[in-house]
N, C-alpha and C positions, 0 to 999 in steps of 0.2 A: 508514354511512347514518344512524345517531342524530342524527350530530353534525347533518349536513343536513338533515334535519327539524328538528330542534331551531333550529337558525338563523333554518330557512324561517319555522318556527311564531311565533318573536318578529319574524319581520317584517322581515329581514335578506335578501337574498342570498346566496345559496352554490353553488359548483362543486367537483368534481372537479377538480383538475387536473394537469397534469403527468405524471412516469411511472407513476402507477397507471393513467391514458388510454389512454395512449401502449400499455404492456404489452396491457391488456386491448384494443386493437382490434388486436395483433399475436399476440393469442391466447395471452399469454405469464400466468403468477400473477402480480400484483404485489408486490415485498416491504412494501411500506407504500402506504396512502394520504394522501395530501395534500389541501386543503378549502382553497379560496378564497372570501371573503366582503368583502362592506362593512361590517362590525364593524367596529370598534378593538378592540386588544389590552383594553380596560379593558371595553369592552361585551362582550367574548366571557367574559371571567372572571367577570363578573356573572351571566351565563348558565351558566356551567358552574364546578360546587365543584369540581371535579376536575381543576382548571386551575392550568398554571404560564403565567410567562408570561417567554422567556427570549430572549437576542440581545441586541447593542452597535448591531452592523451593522444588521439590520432586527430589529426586535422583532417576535416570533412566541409563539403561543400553541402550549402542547401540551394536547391534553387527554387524560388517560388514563383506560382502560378496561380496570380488571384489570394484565395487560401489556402492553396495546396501547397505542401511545401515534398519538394521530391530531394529525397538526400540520396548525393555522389561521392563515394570515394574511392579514392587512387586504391588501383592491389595492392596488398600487402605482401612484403618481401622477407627473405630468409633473416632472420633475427642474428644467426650468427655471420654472418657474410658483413655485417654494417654493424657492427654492436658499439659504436661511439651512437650511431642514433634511437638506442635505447635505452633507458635507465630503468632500474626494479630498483629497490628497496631491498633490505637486510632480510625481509622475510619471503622475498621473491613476488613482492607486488608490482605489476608495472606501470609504472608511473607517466612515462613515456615511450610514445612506440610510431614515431615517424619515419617505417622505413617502408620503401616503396617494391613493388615488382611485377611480377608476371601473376596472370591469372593459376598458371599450377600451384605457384607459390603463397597466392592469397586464399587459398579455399585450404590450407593447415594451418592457416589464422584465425579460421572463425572455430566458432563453441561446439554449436553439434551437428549431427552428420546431415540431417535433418533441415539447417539452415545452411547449407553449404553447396546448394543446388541453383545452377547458373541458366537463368534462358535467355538463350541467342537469339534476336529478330527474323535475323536474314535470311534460317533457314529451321524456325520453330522448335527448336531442339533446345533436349533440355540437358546440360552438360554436367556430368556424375563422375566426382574421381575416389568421393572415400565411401560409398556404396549408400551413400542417401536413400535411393528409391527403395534399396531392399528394407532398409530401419523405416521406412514410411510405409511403406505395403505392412510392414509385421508391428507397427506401434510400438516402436521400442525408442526412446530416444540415447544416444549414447555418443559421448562426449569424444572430439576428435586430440590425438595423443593422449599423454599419459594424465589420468586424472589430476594427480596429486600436483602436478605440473601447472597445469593448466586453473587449479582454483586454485593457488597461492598466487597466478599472475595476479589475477582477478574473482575475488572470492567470491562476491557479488554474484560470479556464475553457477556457485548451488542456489540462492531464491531465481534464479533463470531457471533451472534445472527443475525447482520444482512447481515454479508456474507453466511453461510449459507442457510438465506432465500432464498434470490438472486440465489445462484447456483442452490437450488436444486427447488427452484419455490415454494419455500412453505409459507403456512401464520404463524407468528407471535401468535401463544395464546392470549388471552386478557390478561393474569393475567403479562406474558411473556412484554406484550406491556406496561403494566400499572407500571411494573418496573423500564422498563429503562424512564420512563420519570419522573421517581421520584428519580431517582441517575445518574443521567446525569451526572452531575459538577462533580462523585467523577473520571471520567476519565481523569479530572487535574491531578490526585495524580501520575498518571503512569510517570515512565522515558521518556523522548521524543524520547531517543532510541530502547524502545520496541514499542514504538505507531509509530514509519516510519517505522519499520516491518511489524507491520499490516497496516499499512496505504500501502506496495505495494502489503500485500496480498490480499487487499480490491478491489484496483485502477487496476491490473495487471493482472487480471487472466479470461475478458476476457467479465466481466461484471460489468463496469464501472460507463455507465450511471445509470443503476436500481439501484447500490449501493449511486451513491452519492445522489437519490432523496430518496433512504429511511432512509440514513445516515439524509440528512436534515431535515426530517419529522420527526425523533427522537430528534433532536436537538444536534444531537452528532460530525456534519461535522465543525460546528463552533470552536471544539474543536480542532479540524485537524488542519480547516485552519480556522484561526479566520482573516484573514488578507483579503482572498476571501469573507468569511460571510461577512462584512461589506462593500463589495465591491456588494455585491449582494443587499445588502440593502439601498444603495445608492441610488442618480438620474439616474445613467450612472451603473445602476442596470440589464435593460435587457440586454444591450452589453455584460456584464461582462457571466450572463448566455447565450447567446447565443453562447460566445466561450467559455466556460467548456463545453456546451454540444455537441459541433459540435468536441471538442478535444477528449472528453470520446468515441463518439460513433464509430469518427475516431481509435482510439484505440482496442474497439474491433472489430471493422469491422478487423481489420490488425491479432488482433490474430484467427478471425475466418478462419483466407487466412492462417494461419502457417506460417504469418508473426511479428518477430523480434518486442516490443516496449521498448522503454527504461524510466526509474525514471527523467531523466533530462527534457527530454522533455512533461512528465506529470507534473513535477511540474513547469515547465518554462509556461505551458500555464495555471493552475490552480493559477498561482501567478502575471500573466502579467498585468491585469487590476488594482491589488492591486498598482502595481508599477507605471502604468500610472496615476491614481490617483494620487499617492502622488508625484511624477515628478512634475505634474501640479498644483498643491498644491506650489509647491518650486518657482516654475519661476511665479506663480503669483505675488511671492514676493520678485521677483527681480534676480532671482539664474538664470544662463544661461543654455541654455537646456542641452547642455552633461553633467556637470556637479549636474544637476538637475535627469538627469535619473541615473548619477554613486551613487548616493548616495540614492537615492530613489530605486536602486537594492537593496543597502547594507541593509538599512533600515529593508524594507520588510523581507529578506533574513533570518537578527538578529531575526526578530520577528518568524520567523516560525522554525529558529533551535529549539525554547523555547518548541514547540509544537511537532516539527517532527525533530529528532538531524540526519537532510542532511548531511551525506559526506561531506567534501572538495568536492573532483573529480566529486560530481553531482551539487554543488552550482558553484563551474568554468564554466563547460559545460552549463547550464543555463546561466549564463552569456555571456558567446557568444553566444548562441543563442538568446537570447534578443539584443545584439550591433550588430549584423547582420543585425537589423531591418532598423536601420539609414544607413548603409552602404547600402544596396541595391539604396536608391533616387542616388548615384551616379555611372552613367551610360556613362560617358566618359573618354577617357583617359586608361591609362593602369591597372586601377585598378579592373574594373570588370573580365578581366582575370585572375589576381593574388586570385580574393576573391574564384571564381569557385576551385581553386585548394586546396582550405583548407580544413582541412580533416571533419568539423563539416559544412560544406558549406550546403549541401545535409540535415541536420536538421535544418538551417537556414533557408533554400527555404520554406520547408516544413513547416515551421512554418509562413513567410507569404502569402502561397496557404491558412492557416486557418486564418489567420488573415483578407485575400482578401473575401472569403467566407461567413464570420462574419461582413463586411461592415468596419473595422479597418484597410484595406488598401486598396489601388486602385485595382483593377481586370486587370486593362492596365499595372500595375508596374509588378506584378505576373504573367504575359502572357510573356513580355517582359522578364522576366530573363527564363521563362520556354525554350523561342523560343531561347537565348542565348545561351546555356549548347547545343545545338543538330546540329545548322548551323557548316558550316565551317568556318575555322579561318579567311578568309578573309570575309566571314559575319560578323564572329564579329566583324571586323577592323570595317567593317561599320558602324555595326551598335553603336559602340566605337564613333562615329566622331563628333568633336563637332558641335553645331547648327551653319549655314553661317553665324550670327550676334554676334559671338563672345562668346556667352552665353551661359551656361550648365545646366544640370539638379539640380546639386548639390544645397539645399540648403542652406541657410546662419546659420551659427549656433552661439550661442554667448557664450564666454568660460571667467571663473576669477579665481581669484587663489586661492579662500576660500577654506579652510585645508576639505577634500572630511572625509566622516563618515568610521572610523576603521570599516570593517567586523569583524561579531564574528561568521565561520564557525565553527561545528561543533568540526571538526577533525579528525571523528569517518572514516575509510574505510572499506566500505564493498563492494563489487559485485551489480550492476545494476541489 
């Protein structure tokens, strides 16, 4: 509210707008709020020391408070009026879009009708020009102009469209629905580094499974993970769905408890089968299994930066969570102590409790390491000891020297 007075006070206009509106008249917290004005970027930061002012696409102000960071930008103005200040691209993406105007002119710029609702300070009201309130009373979200228009500027706004839905429990428009299944493909065109952005704001936030069934009902998941689509379309097609969905639903059960979930472990079980696959694929043809799974990691891995540009630090951690899998069959000797002590141990386990669940591991193997972690150490000697007949759990694996596939991580680091 600073920020709004303060605006107000130099003699500016300012709104609320957007999902903090939207939240708050659905009676929901808002996780941030947003401030529309008739500033410029350059008259807002004159006004406030505590301002950046950041964007390619539209330039936007943030201004922080402590750690709050409250983002301001200028209305946006008629696109045709100024069109030296906008650039799109050949397929109608827009690349650039610094033009400025009036508030009637800024609310046929935002996505949908839903997010396009302004509250005034000065005299509590909440300002409604493409019929918001009625798509929010009836849970419908529906996209402002013409669909097809509007996700070619910006394709990114079908997974808006369907995260969205998902949260706030709303239906899709038809006109809304009949869009994104006629510009699917232009969500190739995005960086693979903005699309693993949305792709954890999609998978992360607490409603996982409803996203990836309507992500796939759009035809838009294959675009994510083309490496899982095909895995799902397979013979060994329901396995693959039954651990994405037992992974998803684990996932938001854990943030429904205000518990902790992490990117490595979402995408280590949404890419696990793809990997199995192609492993078994290799050693059909003669490749020895370690070797068949180290390069059938990498494989996979290359394939999906192309889609989603993974971290370094989340494609490592995947990876040992996957080579965990084979380590666990050995269960004598002093190595199950030493593996208990690694510090990704405890995401290992946890991934073959879903694997045992899903019928992709033993339930005796996954009991057996569960009952290990809690006994005392001289249970585990015991239970460490090899069989009276000389023989172990371990087993046999077949390894050759052929030159293993170069990964091509990312590189990119970001925060889980």
């Amino acid at each position: 509210m600073k920020v709004l007075y303060r605006l107000q006070k130099e003699g500016y206009d300012a709104y609320l707008v957007g999902g903090c509106v939207r939240d708050l008249l659905l009676g929901r917290e808002p996780k941030d709020f947003d401030v529309a004005t008739n500033a410029d970027p350059t008259q807002i930061k004159r006004i406030f020391r505590n301002c950046r002012i950041i964007g390619r696409r539209f330039r936007l102000a943030h201004v922080h408070f402590g750690r709050d960071v409250i983002e301001v930008a200028t209305f946006r103005g008629d696109s045709d009026s100024q069109s030296d200040l906008q650039v799109l691209d050949v397929e109608g993406r827009l690349l650039r879009d610094n033009i400025y105007g009036s508030i009637e002119e800024d609310v046929w710029r935002r996505d949908f009708t839903v997010n396009a609702l302004y509250y005034r300070l000065k005299d509590f009201a909440v300002i409604d020009y493409v019929g918001g309130m009625a798509d929010l009373n009836a849970g419908t979200l529906k996209l402002i102009g013409n669909p097809d228009t509007r996700f070619r500027e910006d394709p990114v706004r079908m997974l808006r469209a369907v995260r969205f839905a998902v949260k706030l429990g709303f239906n899709l428009d038809a006109e809304c629905q009949k869009g994104i299944h006629s510009v699917v493909d232009q969500l190739n065109s995005i960086p693979s580094a903005r699309l693993y952005d949305e792709t954890l704001k999609l998978f992360m936030s607490g409603y996982a499974l409803q996203t990836f069934e309507m992500l796939s009902h759009y035809g838009l998941f294959k675009v994510l993970f083309p490496s899982t689509e095909k895995s799902l379309s397979s013979k060994s097609g329901d396995a693959t769905r039954q651990l994405v969905v037992r992974a998803l639903q684990n996932s938001d059960n854990r943030i429904a408890e205000g518990k902790t979930v992490t990117a490595y472990f979402l995408f280590a079980a949404l890419l696990w089968e793809p990997v199995q696959m192609r492993a078994k694929a290799m050693m059909a043809q003669g490749v020895g299994e370690y070797m068949a799974y180290q390069d059938a990691a990498n494989d996979i891995i290359n394939k999906q930066v192309k889609s989603t540009a993974l971290p370094r630090h989340i494609t490592m951690a995947m990876r040992e969570v996957w080579n965990f899998q084979s380590k666990f069959d050995v269960r004598v000797g002093s190595k199950p102590s030493r593996l208990i002590t690694h510090p990704r141990f405890r995401a290992g386990y946890d991934f073959l409790l879903l694997r045992s669940e899903t019928g992709g591991a033993s339930p005796e193997l996954a009991e057996w390491w569960g009952r290990y972690q809690v006994v005392s150490e001289t249970e585990q000697r015991a239970m460490t000891q090899p069989l009276r007949n000389g023989t172990s759990n371990k087993p046999k694996r077949k390894y050759n020297n052929r030159k293993r596939t170069k990964p091509a991580d990312s590189g990119k680091e970001t925060s889980e």
